[in-house]
C-alpha positions as CSV (number, residue, x, y, z in Angstrom):
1,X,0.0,0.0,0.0
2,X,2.7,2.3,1.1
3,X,4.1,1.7,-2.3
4,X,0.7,2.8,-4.5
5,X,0.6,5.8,-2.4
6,X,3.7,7.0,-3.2
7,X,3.2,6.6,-6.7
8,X,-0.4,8.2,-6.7
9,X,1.5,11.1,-4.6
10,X,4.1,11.5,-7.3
11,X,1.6,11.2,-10.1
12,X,-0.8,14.1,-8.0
13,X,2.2,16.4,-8.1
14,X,3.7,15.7,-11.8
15,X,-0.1,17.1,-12.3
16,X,0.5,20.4,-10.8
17,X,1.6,23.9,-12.6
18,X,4.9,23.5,-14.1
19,X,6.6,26.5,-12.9
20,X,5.4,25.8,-9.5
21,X,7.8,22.6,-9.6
22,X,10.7,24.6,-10.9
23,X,10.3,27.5,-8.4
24,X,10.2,24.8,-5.9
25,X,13.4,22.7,-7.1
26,X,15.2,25.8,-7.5
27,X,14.3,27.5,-4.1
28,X,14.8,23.7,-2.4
29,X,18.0,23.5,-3.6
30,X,19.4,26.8,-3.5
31,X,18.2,26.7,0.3
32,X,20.1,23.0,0.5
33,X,23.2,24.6,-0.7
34,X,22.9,27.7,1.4
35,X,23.2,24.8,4.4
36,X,26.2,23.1,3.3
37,X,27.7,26.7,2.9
38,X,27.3,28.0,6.5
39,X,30.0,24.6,7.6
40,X,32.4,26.0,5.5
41,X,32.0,29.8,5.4
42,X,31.1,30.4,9.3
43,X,34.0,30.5,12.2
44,X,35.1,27.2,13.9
45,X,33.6,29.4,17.4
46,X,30.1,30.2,15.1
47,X,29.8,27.1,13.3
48,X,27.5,25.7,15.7
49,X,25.2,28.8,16.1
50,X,25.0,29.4,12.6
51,X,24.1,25.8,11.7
52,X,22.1,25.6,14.8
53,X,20.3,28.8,13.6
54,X,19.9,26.8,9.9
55,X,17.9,23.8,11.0
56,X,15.8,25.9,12.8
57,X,14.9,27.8,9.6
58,X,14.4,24.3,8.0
59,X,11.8,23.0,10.7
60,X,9.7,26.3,10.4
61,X,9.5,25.5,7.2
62,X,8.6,22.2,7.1
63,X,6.1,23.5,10.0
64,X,4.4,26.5,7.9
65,X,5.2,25.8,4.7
66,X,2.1,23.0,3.5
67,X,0.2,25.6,5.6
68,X,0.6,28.9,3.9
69,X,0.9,27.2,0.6
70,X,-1.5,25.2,-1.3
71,X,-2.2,21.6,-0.5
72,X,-3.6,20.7,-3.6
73,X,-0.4,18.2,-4.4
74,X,-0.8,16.3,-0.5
75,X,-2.5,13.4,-0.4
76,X,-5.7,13.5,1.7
77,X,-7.1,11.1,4.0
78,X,-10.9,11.7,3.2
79,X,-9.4,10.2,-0.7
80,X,-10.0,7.0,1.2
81,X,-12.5,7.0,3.6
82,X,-14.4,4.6,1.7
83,X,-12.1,2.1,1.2
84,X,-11.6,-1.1,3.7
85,X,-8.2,0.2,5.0
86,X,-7.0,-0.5,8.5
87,X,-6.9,3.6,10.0
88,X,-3.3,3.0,11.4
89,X,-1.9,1.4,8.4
90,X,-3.5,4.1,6.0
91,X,-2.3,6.8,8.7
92,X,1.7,5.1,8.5
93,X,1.4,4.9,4.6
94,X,0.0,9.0,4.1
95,X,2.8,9.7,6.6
96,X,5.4,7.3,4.2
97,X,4.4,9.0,1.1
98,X,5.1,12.7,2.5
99,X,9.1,11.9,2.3
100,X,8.0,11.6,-1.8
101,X,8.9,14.8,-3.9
102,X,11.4,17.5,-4.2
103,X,11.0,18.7,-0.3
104,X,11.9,15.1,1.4
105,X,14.9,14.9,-0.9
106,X,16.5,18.3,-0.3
107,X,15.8,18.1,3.1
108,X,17.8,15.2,3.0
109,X,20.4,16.3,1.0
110,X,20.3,19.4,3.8
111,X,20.2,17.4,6.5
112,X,23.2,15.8,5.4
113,X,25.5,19.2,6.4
114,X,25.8,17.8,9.7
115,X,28.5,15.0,8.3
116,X,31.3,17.7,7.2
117,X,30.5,19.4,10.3
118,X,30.9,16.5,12.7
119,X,34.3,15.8,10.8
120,X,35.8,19.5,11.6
121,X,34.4,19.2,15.2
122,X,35.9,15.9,15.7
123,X,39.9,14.9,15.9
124,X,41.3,11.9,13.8
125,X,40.4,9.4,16.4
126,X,36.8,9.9,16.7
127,X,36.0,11.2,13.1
128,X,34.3,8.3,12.0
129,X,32.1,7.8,14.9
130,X,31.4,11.1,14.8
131,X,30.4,11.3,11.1
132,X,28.1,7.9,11.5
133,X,26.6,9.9,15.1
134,X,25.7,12.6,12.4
135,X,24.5,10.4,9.5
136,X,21.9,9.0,12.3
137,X,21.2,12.3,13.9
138,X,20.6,13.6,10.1
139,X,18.1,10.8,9.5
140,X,16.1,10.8,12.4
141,X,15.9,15.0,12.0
142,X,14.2,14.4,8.5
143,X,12.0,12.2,10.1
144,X,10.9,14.4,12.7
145,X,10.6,17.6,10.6
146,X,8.3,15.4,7.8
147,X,6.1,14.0,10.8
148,X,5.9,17.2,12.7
149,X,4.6,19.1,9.0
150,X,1.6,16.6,8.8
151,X,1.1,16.7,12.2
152,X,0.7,20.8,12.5
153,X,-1.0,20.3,9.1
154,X,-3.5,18.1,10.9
155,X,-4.0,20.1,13.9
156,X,-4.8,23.1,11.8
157,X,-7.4,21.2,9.9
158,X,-8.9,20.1,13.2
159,X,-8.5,23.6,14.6
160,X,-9.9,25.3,11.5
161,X,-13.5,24.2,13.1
162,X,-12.9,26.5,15.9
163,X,-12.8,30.6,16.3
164,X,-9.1,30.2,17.9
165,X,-7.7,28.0,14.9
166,X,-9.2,30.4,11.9
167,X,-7.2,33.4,14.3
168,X,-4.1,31.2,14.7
169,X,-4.4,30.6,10.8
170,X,-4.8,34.5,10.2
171,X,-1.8,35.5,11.9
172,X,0.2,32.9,9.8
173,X,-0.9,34.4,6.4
174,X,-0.9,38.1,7.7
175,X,2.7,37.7,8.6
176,X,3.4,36.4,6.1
177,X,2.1,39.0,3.1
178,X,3.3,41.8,5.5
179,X,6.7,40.4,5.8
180,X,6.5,40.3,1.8
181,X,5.7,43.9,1.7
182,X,7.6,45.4,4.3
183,X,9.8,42.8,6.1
184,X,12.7,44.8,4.3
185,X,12.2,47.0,7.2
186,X,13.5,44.6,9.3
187,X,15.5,42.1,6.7
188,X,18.0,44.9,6.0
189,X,19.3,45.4,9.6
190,X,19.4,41.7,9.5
191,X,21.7,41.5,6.7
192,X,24.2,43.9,7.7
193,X,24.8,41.5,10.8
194,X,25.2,38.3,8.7
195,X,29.2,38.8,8.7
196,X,29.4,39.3,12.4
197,X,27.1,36.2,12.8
198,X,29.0,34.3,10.7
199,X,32.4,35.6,12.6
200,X,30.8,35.4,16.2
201,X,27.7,33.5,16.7
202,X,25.4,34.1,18.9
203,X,27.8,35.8,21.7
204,X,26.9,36.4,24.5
205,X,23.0,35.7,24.4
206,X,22.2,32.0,26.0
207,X,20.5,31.3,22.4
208,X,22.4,28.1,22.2
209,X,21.7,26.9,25.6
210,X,18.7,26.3,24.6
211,X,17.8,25.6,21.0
212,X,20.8,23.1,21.2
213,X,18.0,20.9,23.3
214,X,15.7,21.3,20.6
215,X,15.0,18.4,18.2
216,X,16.9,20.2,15.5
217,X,19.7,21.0,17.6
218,X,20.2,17.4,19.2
219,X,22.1,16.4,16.1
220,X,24.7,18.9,16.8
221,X,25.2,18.4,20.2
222,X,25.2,14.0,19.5
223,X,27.8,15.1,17.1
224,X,29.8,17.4,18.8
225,X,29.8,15.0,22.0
226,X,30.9,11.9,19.9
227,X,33.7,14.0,18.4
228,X,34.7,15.3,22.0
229,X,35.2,11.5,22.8
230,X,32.0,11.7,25.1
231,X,30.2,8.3,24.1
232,X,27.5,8.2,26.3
233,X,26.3,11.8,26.1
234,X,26.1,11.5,22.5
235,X,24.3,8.6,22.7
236,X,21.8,10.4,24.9
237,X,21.3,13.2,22.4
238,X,20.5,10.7,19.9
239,X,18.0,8.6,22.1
240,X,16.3,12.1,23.0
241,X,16.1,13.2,19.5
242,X,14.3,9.8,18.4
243,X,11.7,9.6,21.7
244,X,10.3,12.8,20.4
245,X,10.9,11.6,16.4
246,X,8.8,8.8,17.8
247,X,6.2,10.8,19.3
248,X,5.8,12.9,16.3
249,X,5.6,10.1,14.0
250,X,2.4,8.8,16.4
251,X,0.6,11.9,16.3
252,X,1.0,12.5,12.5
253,X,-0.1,8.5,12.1
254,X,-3.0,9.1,14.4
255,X,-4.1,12.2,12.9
256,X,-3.7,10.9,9.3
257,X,-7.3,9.7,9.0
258,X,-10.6,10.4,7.3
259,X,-12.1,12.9,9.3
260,X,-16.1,11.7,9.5
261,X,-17.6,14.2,12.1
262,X,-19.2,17.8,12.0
263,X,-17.0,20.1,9.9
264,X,-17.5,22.9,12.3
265,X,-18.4,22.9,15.7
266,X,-21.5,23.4,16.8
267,X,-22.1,27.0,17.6
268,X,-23.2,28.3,21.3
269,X,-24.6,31.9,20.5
270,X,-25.8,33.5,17.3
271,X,-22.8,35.3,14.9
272,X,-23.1,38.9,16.2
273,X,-23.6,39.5,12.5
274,X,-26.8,37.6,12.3
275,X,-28.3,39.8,15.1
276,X,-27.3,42.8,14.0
277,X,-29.0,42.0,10.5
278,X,-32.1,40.2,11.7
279,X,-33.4,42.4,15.2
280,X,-34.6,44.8,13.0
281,X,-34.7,45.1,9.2
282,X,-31.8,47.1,7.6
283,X,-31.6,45.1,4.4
284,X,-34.7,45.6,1.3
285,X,-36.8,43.0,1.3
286,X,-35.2,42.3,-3.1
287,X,-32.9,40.2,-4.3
288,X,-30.2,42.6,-3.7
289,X,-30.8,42.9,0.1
290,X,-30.9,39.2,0.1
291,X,-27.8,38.5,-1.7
292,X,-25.7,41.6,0.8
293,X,-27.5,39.8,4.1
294,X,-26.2,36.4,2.5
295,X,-23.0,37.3,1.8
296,X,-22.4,39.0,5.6
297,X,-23.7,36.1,6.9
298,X,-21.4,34.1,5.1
299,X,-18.9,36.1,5.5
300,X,-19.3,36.2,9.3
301,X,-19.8,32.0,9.3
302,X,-17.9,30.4,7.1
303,X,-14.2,29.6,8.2
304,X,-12.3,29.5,5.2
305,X,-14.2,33.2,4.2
306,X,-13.5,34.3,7.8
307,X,-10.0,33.1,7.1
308,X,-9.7,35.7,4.4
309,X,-11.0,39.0,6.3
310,X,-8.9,38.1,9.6
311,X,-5.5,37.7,7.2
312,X,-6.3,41.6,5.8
313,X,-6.9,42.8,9.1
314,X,-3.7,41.4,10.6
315,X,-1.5,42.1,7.2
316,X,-2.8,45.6,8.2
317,X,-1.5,45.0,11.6
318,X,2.0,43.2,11.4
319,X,2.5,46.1,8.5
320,X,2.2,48.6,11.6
321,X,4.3,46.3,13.7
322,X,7.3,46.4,10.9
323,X,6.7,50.5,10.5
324,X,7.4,50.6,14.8
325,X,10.4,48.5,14.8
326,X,11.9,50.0,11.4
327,X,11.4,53.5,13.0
328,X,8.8,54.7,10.3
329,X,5.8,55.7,11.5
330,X,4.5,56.2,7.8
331,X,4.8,52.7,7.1
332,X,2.1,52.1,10.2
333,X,-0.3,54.3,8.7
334,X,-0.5,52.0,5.9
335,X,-2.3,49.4,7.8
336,X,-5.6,50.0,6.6
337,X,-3.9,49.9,3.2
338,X,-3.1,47.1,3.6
339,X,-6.0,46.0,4.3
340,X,-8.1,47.4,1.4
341,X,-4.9,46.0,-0.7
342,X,-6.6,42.3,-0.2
343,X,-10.1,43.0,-1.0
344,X,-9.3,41.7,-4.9
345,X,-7.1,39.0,-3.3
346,X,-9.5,37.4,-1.1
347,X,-12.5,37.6,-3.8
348,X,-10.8,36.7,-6.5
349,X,-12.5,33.0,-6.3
350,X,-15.8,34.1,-5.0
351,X,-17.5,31.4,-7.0
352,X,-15.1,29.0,-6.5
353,X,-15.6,29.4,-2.3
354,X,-19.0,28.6,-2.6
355,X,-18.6,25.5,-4.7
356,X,-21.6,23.8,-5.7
357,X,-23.7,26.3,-4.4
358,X,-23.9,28.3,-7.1
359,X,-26.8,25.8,-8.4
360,X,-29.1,27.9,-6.6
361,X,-28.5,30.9,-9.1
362,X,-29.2,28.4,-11.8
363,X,-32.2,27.3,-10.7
364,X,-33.5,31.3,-10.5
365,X,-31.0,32.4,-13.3
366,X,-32.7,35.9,-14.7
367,X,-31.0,39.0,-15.4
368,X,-32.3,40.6,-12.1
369,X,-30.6,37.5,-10.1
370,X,-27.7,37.4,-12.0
371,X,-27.1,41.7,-11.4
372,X,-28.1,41.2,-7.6
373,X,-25.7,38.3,-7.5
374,X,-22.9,40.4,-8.4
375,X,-23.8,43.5,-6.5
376,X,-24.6,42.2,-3.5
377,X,-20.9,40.5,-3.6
378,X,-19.4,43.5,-4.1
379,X,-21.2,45.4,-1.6
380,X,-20.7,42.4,1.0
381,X,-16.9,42.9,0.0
382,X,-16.8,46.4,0.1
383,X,-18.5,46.8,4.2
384,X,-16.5,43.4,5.5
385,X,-13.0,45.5,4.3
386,X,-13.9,48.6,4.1
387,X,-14.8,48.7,7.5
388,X,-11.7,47.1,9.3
389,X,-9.4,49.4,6.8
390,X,-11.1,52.8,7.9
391,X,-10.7,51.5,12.0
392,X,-7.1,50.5,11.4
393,X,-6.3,53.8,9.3
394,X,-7.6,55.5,11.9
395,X,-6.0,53.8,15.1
396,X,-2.9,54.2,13.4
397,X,-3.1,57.4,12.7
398,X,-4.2,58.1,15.9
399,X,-1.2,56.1,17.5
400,X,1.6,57.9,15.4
401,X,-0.2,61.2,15.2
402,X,0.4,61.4,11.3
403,X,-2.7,63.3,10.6
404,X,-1.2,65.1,8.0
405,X,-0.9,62.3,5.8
406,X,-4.9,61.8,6.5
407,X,-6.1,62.6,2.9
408,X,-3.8,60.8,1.0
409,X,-4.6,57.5,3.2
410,X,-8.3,58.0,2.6
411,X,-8.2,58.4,-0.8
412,X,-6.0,55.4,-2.0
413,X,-7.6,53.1,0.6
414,X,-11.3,54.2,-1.4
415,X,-9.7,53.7,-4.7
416,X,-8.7,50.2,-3.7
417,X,-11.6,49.4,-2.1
418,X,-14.2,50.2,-5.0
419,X,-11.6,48.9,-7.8
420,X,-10.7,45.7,-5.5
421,X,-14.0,44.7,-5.0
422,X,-15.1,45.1,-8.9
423,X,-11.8,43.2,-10.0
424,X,-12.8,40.7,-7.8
425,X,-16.1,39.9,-9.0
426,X,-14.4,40.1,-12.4
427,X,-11.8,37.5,-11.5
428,X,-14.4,35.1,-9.7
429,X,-15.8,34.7,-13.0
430,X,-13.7,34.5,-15.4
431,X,-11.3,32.1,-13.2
432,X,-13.9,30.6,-11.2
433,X,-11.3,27.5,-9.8
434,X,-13.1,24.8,-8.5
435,X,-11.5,23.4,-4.6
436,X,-12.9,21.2,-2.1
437,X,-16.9,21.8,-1.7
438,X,-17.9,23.3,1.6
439,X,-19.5,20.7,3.4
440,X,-16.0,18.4,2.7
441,X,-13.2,21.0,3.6
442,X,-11.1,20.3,6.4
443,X,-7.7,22.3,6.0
444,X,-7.2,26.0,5.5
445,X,-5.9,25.5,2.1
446,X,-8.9,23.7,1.3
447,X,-11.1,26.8,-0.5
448,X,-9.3,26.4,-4.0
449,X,-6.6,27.5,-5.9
450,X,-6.8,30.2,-7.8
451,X,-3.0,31.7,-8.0
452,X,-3.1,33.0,-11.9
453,X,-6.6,35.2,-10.7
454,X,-5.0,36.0,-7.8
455,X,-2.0,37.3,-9.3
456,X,-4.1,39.3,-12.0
457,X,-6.5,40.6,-9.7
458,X,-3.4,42.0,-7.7
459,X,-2.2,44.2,-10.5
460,X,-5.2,45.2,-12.1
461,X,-6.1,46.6,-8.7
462,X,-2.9,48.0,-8.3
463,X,-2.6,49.9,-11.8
464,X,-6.5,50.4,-12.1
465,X,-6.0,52.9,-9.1
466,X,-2.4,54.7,-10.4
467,X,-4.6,57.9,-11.3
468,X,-5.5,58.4,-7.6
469,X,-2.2,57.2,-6.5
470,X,-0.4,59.7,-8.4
471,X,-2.3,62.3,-7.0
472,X,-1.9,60.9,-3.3
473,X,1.5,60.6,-3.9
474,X,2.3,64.2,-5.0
475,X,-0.2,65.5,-2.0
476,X,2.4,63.1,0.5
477,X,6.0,64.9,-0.9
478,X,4.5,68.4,-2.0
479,X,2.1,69.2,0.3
480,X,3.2,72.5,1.4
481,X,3.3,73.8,-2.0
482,X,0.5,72.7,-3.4
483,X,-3.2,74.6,-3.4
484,X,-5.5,73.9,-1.3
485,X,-7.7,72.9,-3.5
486,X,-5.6,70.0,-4.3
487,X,-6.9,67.6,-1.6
488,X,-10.3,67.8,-2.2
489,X,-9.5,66.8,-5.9
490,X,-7.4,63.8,-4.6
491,X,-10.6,62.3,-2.6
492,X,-13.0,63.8,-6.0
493,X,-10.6,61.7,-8.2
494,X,-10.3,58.8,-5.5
495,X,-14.2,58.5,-5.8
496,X,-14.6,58.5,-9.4
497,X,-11.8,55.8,-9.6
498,X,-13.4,53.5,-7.3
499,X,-16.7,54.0,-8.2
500,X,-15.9,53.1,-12.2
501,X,-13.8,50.3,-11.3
502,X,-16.4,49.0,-9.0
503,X,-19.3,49.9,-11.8
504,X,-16.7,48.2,-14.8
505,X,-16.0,45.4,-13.1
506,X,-19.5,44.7,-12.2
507,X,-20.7,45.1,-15.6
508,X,-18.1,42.6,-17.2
509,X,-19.3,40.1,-14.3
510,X,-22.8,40.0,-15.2
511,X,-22.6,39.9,-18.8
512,X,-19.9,37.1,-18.3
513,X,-22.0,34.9,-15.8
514,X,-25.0,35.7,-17.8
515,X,-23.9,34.2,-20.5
516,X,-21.6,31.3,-19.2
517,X,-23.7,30.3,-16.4
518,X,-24.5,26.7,-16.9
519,X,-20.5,25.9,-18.4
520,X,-19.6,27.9,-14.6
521,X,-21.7,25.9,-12.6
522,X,-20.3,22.7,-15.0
523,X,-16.9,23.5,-13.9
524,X,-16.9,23.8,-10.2
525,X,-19.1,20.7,-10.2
């Protein structure tokens, strides 16, 4: 069995986009290389903090990477429920057939560093015990790093049924689009202490203390005791490192396996959102108002949409948290940018989040359905980020006392927020990317793939609005010289941009779906 899956997992991922397995060849190997580099480049008094500091990189990862990525190329255990497998065996055979691909290999490969080092910490008597101390230690790391993956993988899955695992989720995709944007702020000062890394290590902070009791820092310190002459602690490093490889390899057994129960727990209190909609009517009683209420609703309840409004909010907020530590309290007014920035990212596969569902605008296709449909996306879109950005914006503001730079803010952040949510209507339909249905998803990664439409959907949004980005950039550097006429006409041409975005995007949406509904519906079916 363990051999089939292996095969069906290579066969899944020779399926996937071509560049994707380049980028991740290239990236896997470059980072391999980068490994081997640090023995030979670092000082013999850094060469264990620097290599120590290395692994660590390669466990988070192994430990974030399936999660912020798609998992579209993983084998899932609800492929098999039906099938008359034993639970465990099917658990140990999914776990077998992660160490298939490109990742298990270079890891390997990476993993493998530890053998040149052993043999430059150890003297000619002990070199070969301390090179086959590392060759062990190197195995059972791999091991643990592939297990521990599926098993945070798991957990998120499991936790993605709960308020506290869509937040957890969040922070990890915030952090990381903000550190895409603006971790320069903080890379830079990074880089300029690489040499003294290399030359000194970690100094005088107690770093190595304790990571070298970590699971990837056990190898080193087997390794560096077996080339000290020190059998028995080395030994113990090594038994240490496989207990907790064997515990990890338990829990990502156990948790490989069809999940059966509720998809989301069951729910104590009404959404907030729901009450505030239905104590009193706020929403025409038309297909518009019931499309908007809908789409809150769904908004508000669903996890994997959830998902999508808590990562803009805390994009916004790590953005703020890179402006504080780089110094630039400019950068921290951009939160609420930052958060308007992802309205055409997160509904840029509207239709393929809902799945199936969109057989109910079938069954009731008219022209009035189909315009409502679209509409009352985009205003659903436009209040669930438009709402957060203008808070954010102004807590920020408020925070760094940049009020000057008020008008500008406001006007890009409406630009992007009428242009983002008519590009994203725009983008649902014409790369409507069918994922796992609603009812069946498990993992955050689970809503579809949509990367092309995402990736469009970014820079139409981002060159749709350059008229009213001009203007707020010229208003930021020349303020003082310009009339003061001139803000008024920044929020006047911020208006007109995001309402014709909003009104062109709509248009194309409608007239597309119109026409193509049944082949749409075919597709994510």
């Amino acid at each position: 069995m363990v051999g089939d899956l292996i095969r069906l997992k290579l066969a899944i991922q020779r399926h996937t986009l071509g560049w994707k397995r380049v980028l991740g060849l290239v990236a896997g190997v470059l980072a391999a290389a980068v490994t081997w580099a640090v023995v030979f480049v670092a000082e013999p008094a850094a060469r264990t903090d620097v290599l120590l500091l290395v692994l660590a990189c390669w466990t988070a990862g192994w430990m974030i990477g399936p999660v912020l990525t798609s998992g579209a190329a993983m084998l899932r255990p609800e492929y098999f429920t039906l099938l008359p497998l034993p639970r465990r065996g099917l658990g140990a055979g999914l776990l077998a057939a992660a160490f298939a691909g490109v990742g298990g290999v270079v890891t390997t490969i990476a993993a493998l560093a530890l053998v040149p080092y052993a043999l430059t910490e150890a003297d000619g008597t002990t070199a070969i015990a301390s090179a086959a101390t590392a060759i062990v230690g190197a195995a059972l790391l791999v091991v643990f790093v592939v297990a521990l993956s599926r098993t945070v993988y798991a957990l998120l899955g499991a936790a993605m049924r709960t308020h506290l695992g869509v937040e957890l989720a969040a922070v990890q995709y915030g952090l990381l689009l903000s550190s895409m944007t603006a971790g320069w702020a903080v890379v830079r000062p990074v880089l300029e202490s690489v040499p003294v890394f290399l030359r000194e290590g970690f100094g005088a902070i107690p770093a190595r203390t304790v990571l070298e009791w970590t699971p990837f820092g056990l190898p080193l310190r087997a390794a560096g005791e077996m080339g000290a002459g020190r059998l028995f602690p080395a030994l113990g490093s090594l038994a240490i490192l496989a207990a907790a490889t064997a515990v990890v390899v338990a829990a990502a057994i156990a948790l490989s396996t069809p999940q059966v129960g509720n998809r989301t727990v069951r729910r104590r209190r009404r959404p907030l959102g729901s009450r505030v909609l239905t104590r009193a009517r706020r929403l025409p009683s038309s297909p518009l108002g019931a499309v908007v209420g809908k789409e809150l609703r769904t908004w508000w309840r669903d996890p994997w949409r959830s998902l999508e409004v808590r990562s803009a909010i805390w994009f916004g907020v790590f953005i703020a948290v890179y402006g504080a530590i780089a110094g630039v309290p400019e950068i921290a007014g951009l939160a609420g940018v930052a958060v308007a920035l992802t309205v055409a990212l997160s509904g840029a596969n509207l239709y393929g989040q809902d799945g199936t569902a969109l057989w109910q605008l079938v069954v009731a296709e008219s022209p009035t359905a189909v315009r409502a449909d679209v509409l009352g996306r985009q205003l659903g879109l436009t209040v669930l980020f438009g709402l957060p950005a203008l808070v954010l914006s102004a807590a920020m503001m408020a925070v760094t006392g940049i009020f000057a730079y008020a008008v500008p803010i406001l006007a890009v952040l409406i630009a992007l927020l009428g242009v983002g949510c008519g590009t994203a209507l725009l983008m649902s339909v014409l790369g409507a990317t069918p994922g796992v249905d609603p009812h069946r998803r498990v993992n955050a990664t689970d809503a579809g793939e949509n990367t092309v439409g995402i990736f469009a959907a970014f820079q139409i949004q981002l060159w749709a609005t350059a008229p009213t980005s001009a203007m707020a950039a010229v208003l930021t550097f020349a303020g003082d010289s310009l009339p003061t006429w001139f803000g008024a006409a920044t929020i006047a041409v911020a208006l007109l941009n995001a309402v014709a975005g909003a009104w062109l995007g709509g248009v194309l949406a409608t007239r597309r779906l119109a026409a193509r509904l049944p082949e749409t519906f075919a597709k994510l079916r």
